[in-house]
C-alpha positions, -999 to 999 in steps of 0.1 A, spaced: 515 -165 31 492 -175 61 455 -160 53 444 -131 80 406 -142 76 392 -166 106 376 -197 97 342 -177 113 347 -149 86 350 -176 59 315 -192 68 298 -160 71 311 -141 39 302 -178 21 270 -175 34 263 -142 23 269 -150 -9 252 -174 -14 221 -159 3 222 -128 -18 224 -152 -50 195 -171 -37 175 -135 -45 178 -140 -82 183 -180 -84 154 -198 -74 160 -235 -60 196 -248 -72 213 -245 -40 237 -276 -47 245 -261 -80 248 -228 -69 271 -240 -37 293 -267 -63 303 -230 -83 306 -214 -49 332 -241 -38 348 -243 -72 355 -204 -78 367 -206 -36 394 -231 -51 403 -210 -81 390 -235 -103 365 -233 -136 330 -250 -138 310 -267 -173 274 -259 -164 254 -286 -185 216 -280 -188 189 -276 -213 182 -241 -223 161 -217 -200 174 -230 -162 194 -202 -155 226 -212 -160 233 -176 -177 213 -157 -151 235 -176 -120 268 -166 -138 261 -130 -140 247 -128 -109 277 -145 -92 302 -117 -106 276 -89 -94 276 -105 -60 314 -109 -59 323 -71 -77 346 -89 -104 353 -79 -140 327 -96 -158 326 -106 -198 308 -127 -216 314 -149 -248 285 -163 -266 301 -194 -288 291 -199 -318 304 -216 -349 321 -186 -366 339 -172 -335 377 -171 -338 408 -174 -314 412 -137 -318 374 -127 -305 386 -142 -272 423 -132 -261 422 -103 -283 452 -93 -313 475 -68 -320 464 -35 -340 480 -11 -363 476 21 -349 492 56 -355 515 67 -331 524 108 -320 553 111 -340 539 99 -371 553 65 -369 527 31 -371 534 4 -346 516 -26 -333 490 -23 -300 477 -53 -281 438 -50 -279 425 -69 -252 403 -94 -258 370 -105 -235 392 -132 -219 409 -103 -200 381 -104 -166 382 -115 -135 349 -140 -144 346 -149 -181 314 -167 -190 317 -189 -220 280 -194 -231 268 -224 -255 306 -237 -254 303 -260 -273 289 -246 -303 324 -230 -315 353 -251 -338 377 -272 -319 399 -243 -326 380 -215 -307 380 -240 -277 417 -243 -278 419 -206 -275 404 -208 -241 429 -240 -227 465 -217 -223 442 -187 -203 425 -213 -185 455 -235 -171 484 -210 -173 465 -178 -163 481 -164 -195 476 -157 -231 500 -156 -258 498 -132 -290 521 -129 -313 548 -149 -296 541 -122 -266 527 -134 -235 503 -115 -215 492 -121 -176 453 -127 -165 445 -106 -134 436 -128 -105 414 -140 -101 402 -157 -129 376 -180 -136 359 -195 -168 325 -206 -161 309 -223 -194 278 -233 -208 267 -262 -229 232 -277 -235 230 -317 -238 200 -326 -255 213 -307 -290 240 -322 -309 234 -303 -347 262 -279 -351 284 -286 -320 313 -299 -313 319 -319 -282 347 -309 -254 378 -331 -259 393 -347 -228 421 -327 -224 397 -296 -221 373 -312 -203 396 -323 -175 409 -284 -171 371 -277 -155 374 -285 -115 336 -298 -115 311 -302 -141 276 -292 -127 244 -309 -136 216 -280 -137 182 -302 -134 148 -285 -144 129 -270 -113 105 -288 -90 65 -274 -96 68 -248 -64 102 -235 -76 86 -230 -110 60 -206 -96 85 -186 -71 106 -184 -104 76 -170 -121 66 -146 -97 100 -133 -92 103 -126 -131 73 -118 -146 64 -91 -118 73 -54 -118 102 -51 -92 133 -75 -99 151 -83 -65 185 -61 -57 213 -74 -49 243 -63 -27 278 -69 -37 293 -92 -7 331 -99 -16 358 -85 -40 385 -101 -60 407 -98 -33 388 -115 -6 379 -143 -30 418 -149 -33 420 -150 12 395 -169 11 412 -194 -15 442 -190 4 431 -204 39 410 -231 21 443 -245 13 453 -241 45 431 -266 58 447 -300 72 436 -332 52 444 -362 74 463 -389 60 433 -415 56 412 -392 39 442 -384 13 445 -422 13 408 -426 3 410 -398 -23 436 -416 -39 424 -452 -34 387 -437 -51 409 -422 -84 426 -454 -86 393 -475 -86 378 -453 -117 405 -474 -139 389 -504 -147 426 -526 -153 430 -515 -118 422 -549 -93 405 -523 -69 378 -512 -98 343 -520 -91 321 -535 -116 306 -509 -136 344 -496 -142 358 -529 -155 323 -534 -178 315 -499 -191 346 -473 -185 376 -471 -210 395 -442 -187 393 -431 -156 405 -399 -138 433 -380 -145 453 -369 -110 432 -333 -115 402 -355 -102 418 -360 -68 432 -327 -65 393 -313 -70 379 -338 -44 404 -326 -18 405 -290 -24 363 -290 -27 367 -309 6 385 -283 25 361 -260 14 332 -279 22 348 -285 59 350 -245 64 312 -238 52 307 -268 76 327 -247 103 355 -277 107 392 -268 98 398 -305 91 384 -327 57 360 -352 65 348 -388 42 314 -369 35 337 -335 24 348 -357 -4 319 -375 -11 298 -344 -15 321 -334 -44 322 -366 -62 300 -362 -88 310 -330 -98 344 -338 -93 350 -367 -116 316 -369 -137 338 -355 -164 365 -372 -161 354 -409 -167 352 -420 -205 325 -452 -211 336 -471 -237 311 -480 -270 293 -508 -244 285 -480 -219 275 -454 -243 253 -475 -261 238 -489 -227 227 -452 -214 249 -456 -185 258 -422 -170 292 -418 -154 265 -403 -122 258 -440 -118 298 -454 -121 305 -426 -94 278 -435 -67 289 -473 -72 325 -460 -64 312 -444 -31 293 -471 -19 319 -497 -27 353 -479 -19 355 -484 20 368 -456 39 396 -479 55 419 -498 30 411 -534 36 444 -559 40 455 -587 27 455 -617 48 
């Protein structure tokens, strides 16, 4: 179903938002336009940064600014399946008779913020995968529908290890982008100051609803991706393998897997939206590009070499722009 908003609505309601965000979030503006982008393409974002950047503050502020159901989920290592989707109750009914009644469970939102993620047991985690991918969660061999839209924007810090329990691939690969949050500049840090140890805490309007965000997703897609940038999405993937004759170095020395086929599908749909905040209706190289890291950052695995060597997968990625040519080169 063709989406009644123009492409000049699209850039202007984006814009809003992210202005009115900009009130509360000092600085950040590629982080706070990678979540932008990724909750325009109905996908979920891992926000990684050490405690205190904001990554809390930008999550709750993003569901103010966009009027959604908001809930939030602080992880920790004694949280069960149950806390999240919810369970069924015993409960007495008018005529005297007990029966069974689904109680919702903070999953049920339009924008669920999973805080410290990876602090919960493997099996909390899990709970989260079916809602995430399917849009549905299953309780007692019942299945019950999310709302659209739904998003699940976590948390995780990096830096402390004692009592956590790393994201397994699978679940990893479910999050569209994973967003670096990097620790302010000096000026930022005394606009972020000002702004919160002051008496009057900026206001901010609410610019969107569900429903827009769901147009808006809608003629995102819409947007034409020509056949050599698909080609060059694809040709990038393939390169992240490193038994692939197209991987660069730092693939065939340091990476054990590369992306999964969700890695191309989030460089092309951040692309389309990155064309319509750029106010084209068609996906150019630097679309893609500007999504990379984001895109696939999560998605490569270093083997033991590249662990143990302190290469990032940041640094595999940019070698995979700058050596993946635009045009697919032929054989003589």
């Amino acid at each position: 179903m063709p989406s009644d908003l123009s492409t000049e609505q699209f850039r202007e309601l984006a814009t809003k938002i992210e202005n009115e965000i900009g009130k509360v979030i000092v600085g950040q503006k590629e982080v706070v336009r990678h979540v932008l982008v990724a909750v325009l393409a109905g996908g979920h974002v891992l926000l990684e940064g050490v405690p205190g950047l904001g990554k809390t503050m930008l999550i709750r502020t993003l569901g103010e600014v966009l009027d959604l159901k908001f809930s939030r989920i602080q992880f920790t290592p004694d949280l069960m399946p149950a806390d999240i989707v919810g369970t069924d109750i015993l409960e007495d009914a008018s005529d005297g008779r007990r029966e069974f009644r689904f109680q919702p469970g903070p999953v049920f939102a339009n924008l669920v913020l999973a805080d410290e993620v990876n602090r919960a047991t493997p099996k909390t985690q899990s709970a989260l995968l079916e809602a995430m991918q399917e849009r549905t969660v299953t309780v007692a061999k019942r299945s019950y529908k999310l709302d659209p839209p739904f998003f699940v924007l976590a948390t995780q810090n990096p830096i402390e290890m004692e009592g956590t329990y790393p994201l397994p691939e699978a679940q990893l690969d479910r999050f569209l982008f994973k967003v670096n949050v990097d620790f302010p500049s000096s000026p930022e840090l005394v606009e972020i100051l000002s702004r919160t140890t002051g008496k009057d805490m900026p206001a901010i309007k609410k610019v969107a609803d569900g429903a827009t965000i769901v147009r808006m997703g809608e003629l995102a897609r819409q947007v034409p991706v020509a056949s050599h940038v698909s080609d060059y999405v694809a040709r990038l993937i393939v390169a992240t393998h490193p038994d692939n004759e197209t991987s660069t170095h730092l693939v065939k020395q340091y990476v054990r897997y590369g992306s999964s086929p969700r890695g191309a599908q989030a460089l092309i749909l951040g692309g389309k939206i990155g064309a319509l905040l750029a106010g084209r209706y068609n996906v150019a190289f630097d679309d893609v590009r500007a999504v990379a890291p984001a895109a696939l950052r999560h998605r490569l695995l270093l083997n033991f070499e590249g662990q143990a060597e302190g290469v990032t997968t940041d640094k595999v990625v940019m070698e995979l722009l700058q050596r993946v040519p635009e045009q697919e080169q032929r054989k003589k």
